[in-house]
C-alpha positions as CSV (number, residue, x, y, z in Angstrom):
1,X,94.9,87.9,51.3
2,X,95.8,89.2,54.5
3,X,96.0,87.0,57.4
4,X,96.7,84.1,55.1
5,X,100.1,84.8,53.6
6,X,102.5,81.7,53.7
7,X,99.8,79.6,55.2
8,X,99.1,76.3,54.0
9,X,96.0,75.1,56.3
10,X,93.3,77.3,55.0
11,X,90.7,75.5,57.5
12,X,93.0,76.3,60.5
13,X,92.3,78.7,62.7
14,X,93.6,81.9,61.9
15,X,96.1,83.8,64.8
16,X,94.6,85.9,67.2
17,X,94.0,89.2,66.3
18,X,93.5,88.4,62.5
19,X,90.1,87.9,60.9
20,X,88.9,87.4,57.9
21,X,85.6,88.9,56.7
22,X,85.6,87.5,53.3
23,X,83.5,84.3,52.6
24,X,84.9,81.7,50.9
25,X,84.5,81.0,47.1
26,X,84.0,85.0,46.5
27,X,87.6,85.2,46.0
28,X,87.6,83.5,43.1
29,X,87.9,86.0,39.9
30,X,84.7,86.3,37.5
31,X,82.3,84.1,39.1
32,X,79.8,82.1,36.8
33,X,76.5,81.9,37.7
34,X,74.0,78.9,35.7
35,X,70.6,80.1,35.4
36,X,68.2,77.8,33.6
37,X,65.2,78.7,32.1
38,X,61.5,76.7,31.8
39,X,58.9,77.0,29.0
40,X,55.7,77.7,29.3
41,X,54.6,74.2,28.2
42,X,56.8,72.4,30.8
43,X,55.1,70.7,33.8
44,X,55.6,71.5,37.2
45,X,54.6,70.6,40.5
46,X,53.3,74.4,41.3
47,X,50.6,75.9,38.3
48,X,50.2,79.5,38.5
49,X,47.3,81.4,36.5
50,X,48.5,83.7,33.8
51,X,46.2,86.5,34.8
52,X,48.0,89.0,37.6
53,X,45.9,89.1,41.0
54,X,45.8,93.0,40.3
55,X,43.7,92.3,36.9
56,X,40.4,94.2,37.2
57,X,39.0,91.7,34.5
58,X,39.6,88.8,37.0
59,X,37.2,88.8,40.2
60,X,38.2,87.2,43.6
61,X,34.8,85.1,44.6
62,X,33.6,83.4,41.7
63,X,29.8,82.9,43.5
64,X,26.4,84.8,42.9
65,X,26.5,87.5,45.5
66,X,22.8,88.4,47.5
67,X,22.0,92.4,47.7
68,X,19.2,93.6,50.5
69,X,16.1,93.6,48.4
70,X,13.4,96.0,49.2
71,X,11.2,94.0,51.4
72,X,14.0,93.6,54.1
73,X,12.6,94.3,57.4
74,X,9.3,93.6,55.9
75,X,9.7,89.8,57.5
76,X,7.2,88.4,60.3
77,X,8.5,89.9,63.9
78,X,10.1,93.0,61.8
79,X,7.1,94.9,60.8
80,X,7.5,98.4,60.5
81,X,6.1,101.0,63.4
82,X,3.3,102.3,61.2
83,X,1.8,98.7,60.9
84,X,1.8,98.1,64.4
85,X,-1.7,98.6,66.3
86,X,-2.3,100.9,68.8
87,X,-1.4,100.1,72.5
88,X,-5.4,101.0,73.6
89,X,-6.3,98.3,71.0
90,X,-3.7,95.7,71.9
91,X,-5.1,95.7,75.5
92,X,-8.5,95.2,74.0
93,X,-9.9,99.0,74.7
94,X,-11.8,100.9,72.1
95,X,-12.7,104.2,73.4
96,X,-15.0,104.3,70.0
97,X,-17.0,101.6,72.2
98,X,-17.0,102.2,75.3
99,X,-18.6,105.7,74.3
100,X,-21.3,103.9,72.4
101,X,-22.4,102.0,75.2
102,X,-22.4,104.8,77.5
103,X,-24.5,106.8,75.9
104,X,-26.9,103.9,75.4
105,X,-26.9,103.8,79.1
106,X,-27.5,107.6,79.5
107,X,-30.3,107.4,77.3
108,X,-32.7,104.5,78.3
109,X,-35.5,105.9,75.8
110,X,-33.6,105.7,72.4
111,X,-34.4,104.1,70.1
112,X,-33.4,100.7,68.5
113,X,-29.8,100.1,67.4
114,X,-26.4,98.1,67.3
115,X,-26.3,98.1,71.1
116,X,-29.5,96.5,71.2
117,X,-28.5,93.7,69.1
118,X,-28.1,90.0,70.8
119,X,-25.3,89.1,69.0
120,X,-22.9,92.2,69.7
121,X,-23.7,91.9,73.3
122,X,-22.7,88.5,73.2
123,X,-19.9,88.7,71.5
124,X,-18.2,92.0,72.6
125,X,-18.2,91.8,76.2
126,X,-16.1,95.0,76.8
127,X,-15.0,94.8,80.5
128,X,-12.7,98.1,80.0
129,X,-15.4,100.3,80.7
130,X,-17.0,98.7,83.6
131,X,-14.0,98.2,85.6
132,X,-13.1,101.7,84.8
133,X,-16.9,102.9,86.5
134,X,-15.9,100.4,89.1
135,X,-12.7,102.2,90.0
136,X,-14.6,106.0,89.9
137,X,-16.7,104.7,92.5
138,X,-15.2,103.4,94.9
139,X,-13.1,106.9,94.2
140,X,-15.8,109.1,95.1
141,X,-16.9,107.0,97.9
142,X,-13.1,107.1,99.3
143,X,-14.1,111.2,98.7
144,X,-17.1,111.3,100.2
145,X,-16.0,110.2,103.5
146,X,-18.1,106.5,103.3
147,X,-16.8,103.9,104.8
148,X,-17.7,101.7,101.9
149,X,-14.2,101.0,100.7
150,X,-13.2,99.7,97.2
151,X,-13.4,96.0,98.7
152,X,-17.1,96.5,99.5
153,X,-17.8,97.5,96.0
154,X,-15.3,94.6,94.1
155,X,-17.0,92.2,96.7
156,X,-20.5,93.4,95.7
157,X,-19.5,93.8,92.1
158,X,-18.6,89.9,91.4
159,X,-21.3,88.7,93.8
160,X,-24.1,89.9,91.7
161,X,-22.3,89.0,88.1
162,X,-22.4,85.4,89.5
163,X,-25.9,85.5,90.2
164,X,-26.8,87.2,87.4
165,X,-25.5,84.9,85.0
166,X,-27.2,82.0,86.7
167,X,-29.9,83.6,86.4
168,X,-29.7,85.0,82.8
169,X,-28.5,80.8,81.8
170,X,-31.6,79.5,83.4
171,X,-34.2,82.3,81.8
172,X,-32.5,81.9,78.6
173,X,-33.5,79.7,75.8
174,X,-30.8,80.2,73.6
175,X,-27.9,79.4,76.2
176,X,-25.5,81.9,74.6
177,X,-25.2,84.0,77.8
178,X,-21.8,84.3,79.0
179,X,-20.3,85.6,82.1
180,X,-18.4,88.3,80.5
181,X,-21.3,89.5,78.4
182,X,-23.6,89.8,82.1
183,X,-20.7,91.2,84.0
184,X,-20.7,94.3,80.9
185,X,-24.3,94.9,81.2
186,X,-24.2,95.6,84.7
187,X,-20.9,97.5,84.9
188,X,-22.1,100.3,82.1
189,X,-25.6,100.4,83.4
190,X,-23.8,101.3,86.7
191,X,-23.3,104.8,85.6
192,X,-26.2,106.4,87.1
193,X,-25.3,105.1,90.9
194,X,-22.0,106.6,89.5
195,X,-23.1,109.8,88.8
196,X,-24.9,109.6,92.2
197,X,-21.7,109.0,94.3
198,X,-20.2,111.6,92.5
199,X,-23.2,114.1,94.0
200,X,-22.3,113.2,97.4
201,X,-19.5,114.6,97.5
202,X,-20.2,118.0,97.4
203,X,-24.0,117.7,99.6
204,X,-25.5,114.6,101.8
205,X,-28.2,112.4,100.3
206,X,-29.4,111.5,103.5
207,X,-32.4,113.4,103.1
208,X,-36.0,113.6,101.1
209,X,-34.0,114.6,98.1
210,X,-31.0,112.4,98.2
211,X,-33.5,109.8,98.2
212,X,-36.3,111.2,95.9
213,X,-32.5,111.8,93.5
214,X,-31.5,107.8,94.6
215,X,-34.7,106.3,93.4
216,X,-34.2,108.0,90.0
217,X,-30.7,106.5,89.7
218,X,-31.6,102.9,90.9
219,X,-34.9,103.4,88.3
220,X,-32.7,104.7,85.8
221,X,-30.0,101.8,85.9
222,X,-32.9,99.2,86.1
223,X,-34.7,100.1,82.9
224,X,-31.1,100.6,81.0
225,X,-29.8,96.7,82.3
226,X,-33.2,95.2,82.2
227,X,-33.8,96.6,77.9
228,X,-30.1,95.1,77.8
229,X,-30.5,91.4,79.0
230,X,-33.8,91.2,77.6
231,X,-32.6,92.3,74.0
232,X,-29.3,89.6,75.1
233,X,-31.8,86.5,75.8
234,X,-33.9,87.2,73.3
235,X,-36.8,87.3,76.1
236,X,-39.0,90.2,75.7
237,X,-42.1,89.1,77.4
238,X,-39.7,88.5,80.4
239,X,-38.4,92.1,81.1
240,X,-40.0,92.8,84.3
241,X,-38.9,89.5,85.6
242,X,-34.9,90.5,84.9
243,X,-35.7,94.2,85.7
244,X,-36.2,92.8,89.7
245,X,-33.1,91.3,90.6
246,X,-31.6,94.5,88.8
247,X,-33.7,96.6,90.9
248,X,-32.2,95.1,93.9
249,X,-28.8,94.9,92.8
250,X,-28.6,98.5,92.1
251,X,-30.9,99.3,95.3
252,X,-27.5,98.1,97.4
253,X,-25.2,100.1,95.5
254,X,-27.2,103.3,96.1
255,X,-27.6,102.6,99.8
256,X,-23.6,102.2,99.5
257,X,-23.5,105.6,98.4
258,X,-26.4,107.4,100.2
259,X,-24.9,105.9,104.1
């Protein structure tokens, strides 16, 4: 080989300028390579399955696997849109109701019905509408020019539910009456002093027929509350008794709205 010739000291280092790219051992003509081969049945440290990873018989997770069945979403806190209620009836309004009563109010002379039953008045005190009838009067006082202002008639409003149901607990045999139940009589019977605030803002009711027009609402709203909490109490012999503190109640409201 070159760079070698006539040199004894193969591990020496060869002169400068003269390398040798060949490895040693390859040099050596018709290499023999021993390859020994294993069985099948012979033990090893390393067992291998016979089936190829690429075999479509063989599956890579041997556990049950869960699909999405149909009632998915169908779980507490992921009910559907449809099921939901509506918002009116999540806030505890029901237009359907509040109707009723208002044309039970309107109409002092009808006859006997749901509205007039003890136990619904009891037990579905609906403040949605009198607050509401709150609110449009002391709105068409603010448009009248009064100087009443919407504190006058909250101030009022709460003053006389108070006494009322004081009043309502002691008359009362059964001792059902509840605050709520007295506070919705009085708010929907309101709606003739309503109506008559709404009147004074186009003409004055400081005259012979603004008052001759203010009787008929306090009148009207008296016979309407005093039918109500006597059918509520179950006191029928004692209507003109609760139609006085009703009479003066809704005397003060229509003064409100007449000065």
């Amino acid at each position: 080989m070159s760079g070698y010739t006539g040199q004894d000291n193969y591990w020496g280092q060869p002169p400068q300028g003269q390398y040798n790219f060949e490895p040693a051992g390859f040099g050596q003509p018709n290499p023999q390579f021993d390859f020994q081969s294993y069985g099948d049945d012979q033990g090893t440290d390393y067992a291998y399955s016979q089936k190829s990873y690429l075999d479509p018989t063989q599956g890579h997770y041997g556990g049950e696997i869960s699909y999405a069945s149909d009632d998915y979403g169908k779980a507490a806190g992921f009910g559907e849109e449809e099921d939901e209620p509506p918002l009116l009836e999540e806030l505890g309004i029901d237009p359907d109701r509040i109707i009723q009563k208002t044309l039970a109010v309107l109409n002092p002379f009808h006859r006997r019905g749901q509205i007039d039953d003890a136990t619904y008045l009891l037990q579905d005190a609906d403040l949605a509408g009198p607050v509401a009838f709150c609110l449009v009067l002391a709105a068409f006082l603010l448009l009248a020019g009064s100087k009443a202002h919407f504190g006058y008639v909250y101030g009022l409003a709460v003053t006389s539910c108070i006494l009322m149901y004081i009043l309502q607990s002691l008359m009362s045999s059964t001792g059902n009456i509840t605050l709520g139940s007295v506070a919705s009589v009085l708010g929907y019977c309101l709606l003739p002093v309503v109506g008559l605030a709404g009147i004074s803002i186009f003409t004055t009711l400081k005259g012979p027929l603004g008052m001759a027009v203010g009787a008929l609402a306090v009148a009207w709203a008296t016979l309407s509350a005093s039918r109500l909490f006597s059918a509520m109490s179950g006191e029928e012999k004692q209507r003109l008794l609760i139609a006085y503190p009703c009479l003066l109640l809704y005397g003060v409201f229509t003064l409100i709205v007449i000065f």
